[in-house]
N, C-alpha and C positions, 0 to 999 in steps of 0.2 A: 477789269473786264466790264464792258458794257452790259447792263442787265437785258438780256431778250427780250424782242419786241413780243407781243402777244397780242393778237386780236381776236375778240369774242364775237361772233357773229351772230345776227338777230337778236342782237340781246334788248331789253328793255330792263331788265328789274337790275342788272350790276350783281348780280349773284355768282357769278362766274368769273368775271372782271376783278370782284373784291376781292374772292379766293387768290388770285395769281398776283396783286397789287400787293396781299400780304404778305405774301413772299419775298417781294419785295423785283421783282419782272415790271418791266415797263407796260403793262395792261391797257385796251383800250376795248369799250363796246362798242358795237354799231349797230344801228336797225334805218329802216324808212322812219320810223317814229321815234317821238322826244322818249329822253330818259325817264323812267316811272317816279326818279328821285334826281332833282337837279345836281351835274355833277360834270366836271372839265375832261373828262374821260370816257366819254361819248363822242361818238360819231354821228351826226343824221347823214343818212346816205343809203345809196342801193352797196353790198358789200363789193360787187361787182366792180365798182369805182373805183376800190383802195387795193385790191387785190398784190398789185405790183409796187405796193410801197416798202419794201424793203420788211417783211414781219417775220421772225423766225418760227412763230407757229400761230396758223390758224384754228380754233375751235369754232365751230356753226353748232350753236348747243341747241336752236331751236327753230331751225327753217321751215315754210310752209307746208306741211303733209299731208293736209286734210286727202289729194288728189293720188297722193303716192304709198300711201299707207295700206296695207290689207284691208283693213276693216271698213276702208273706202268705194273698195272696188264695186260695191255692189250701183253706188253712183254715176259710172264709168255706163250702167244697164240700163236704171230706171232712177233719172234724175230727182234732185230734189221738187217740190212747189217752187214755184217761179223761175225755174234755171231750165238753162235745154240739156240736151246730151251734148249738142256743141258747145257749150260752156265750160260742160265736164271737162271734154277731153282737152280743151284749151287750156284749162286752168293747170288738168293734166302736164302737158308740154310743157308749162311754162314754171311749175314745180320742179320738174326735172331738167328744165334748163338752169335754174338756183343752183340743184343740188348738182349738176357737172361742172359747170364752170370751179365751183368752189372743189370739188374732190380733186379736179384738175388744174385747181391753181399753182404758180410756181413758188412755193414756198415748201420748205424740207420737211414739217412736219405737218399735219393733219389729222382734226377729226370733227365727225360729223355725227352728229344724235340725230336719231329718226326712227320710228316704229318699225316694225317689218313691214317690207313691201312686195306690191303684185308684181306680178310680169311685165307689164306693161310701162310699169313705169323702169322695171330693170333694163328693160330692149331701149329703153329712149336715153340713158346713160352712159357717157362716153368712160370706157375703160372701167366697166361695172365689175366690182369684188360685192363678196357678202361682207355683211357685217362680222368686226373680230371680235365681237364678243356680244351678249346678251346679258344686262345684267339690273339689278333691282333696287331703288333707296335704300332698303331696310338693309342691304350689303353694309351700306356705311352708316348706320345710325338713323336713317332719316325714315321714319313709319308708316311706309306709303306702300301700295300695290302699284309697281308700273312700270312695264316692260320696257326698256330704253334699248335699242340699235346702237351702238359706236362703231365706223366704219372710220378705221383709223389706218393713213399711210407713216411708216417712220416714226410709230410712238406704241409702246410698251399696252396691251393687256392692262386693266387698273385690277389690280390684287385687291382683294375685301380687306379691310375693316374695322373694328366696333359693330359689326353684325347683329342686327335683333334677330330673334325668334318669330316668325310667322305667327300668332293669332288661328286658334283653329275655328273653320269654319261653320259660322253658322253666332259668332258671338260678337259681340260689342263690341269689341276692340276689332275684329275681322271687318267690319261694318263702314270702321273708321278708319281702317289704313284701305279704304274702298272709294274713298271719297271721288278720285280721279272719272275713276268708270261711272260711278253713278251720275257725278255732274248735276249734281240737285241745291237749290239755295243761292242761285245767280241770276241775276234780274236780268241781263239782258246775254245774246247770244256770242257777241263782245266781250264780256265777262268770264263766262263759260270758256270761251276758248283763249283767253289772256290765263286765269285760274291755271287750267288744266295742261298749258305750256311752260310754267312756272318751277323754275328749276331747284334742286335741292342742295342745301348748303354744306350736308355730309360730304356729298356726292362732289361736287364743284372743291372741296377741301382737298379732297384724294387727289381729284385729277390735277391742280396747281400742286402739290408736296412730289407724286408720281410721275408725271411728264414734268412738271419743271425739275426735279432732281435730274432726268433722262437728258433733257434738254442740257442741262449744265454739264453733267456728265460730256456729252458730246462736244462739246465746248470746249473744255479743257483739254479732250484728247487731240483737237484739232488745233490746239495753239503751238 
């Protein structure tokens, strides 16, 4: 049996890619920008491009959100320094046209990570679902605070675990699986938002062992 294609969307760092390459799935990333570590399984490209290459599942673990996100919206009012409100809402649109085409690409399985989002960007979304689950790094091991969206077509819920314990707040260890939200110790704003996109290797574990068994699964029963 041919191993499933799999393409990781916006990927830069192969944290995602690697997981499902170990498995042993024919894995591929793709972003606009070069790989963060030089590697034959990368794509430079808009994903947009590849979409109809034959892939049996797409993941978009880290599309642009800045414009689609809740915690955005306030931008959408009263713009950043040196941007307009038409910039917002442009950038708006053009976020939410990433995130459609790809939720509506023709390929059987999908999922999409992405914070919660406004209205605004739900109403500009063709064939808009909520996200099927909400769920956390520290789920699979990985000791972070950070709210991740999975809006997933034709793939399974990811079940926890290795699960840590939450850190109560107000202590040290609380502080340091905080790191995301506070966003402090990165020199440029490039950084900051490369850092803070930066996916987790618990997480990306599950989801290659979870959806590629699902995937296989489906496979078999169709042969």
């Amino acid at each position: 049996m041919t191993p499933p294609r799999i393409l990781i969307g916006c990927e830069r760092s192969g944290i995602v890619r690697d997981a499902f390459l170990a498995r042993g799935f024919d894995a591929w990333s793709c972003d606009i920008l070069p790989a963060e570590r030089p590697s034959n399984r990368h794509i430079i490209a808009d994903i947009r491009t590849i979409l109809r290459d034959g892939w049996d599942m797409l993941a978009v673990m880290h599309p642009p959100c800045t414009r689609l996100c809740l915690s955005g919206l306030r931008w959408l009012h009263a713009p950043p320094k040196a941007r307009t409100l038409a910039e917002m809402w442009r950038d708006l649109d053009e976020g939410a046209a990433l995130f459609s085409d790809c939720w509506n690409a023709p390929i059987q399985h999908v999922a999409i990570e992405n914070p919660k989002m406004h209205r605004h960007a739900k109403a500009r979304i063709l064939n808009y679902a909520e996200p099927a689950q909400i769920v956390q790094p520290h789920m699979w091991g990985d000791p972070v605070f950070k709210g991740i969206g999975l809006w997933l077509r034709d793939l399974p819920a990811l079940a926890a675990n290795d699960p840590l314990a939450p850190p109560a707040p107000g202590t040290a260890d609380h502080k340091a699986w905080s790191t995301i939200h506070r966003a402090t110790g990165w020199q440029t704003q490039e950084q900051r938002r490369t850092e803070r996109s930066r996916f987790f290797p618990g997480l990306a574990a599950a989801m290659a062992e979870q959806w590629g068994d699902f995937i296989l699964a489906n496979q078999r029963a169709a042969a």
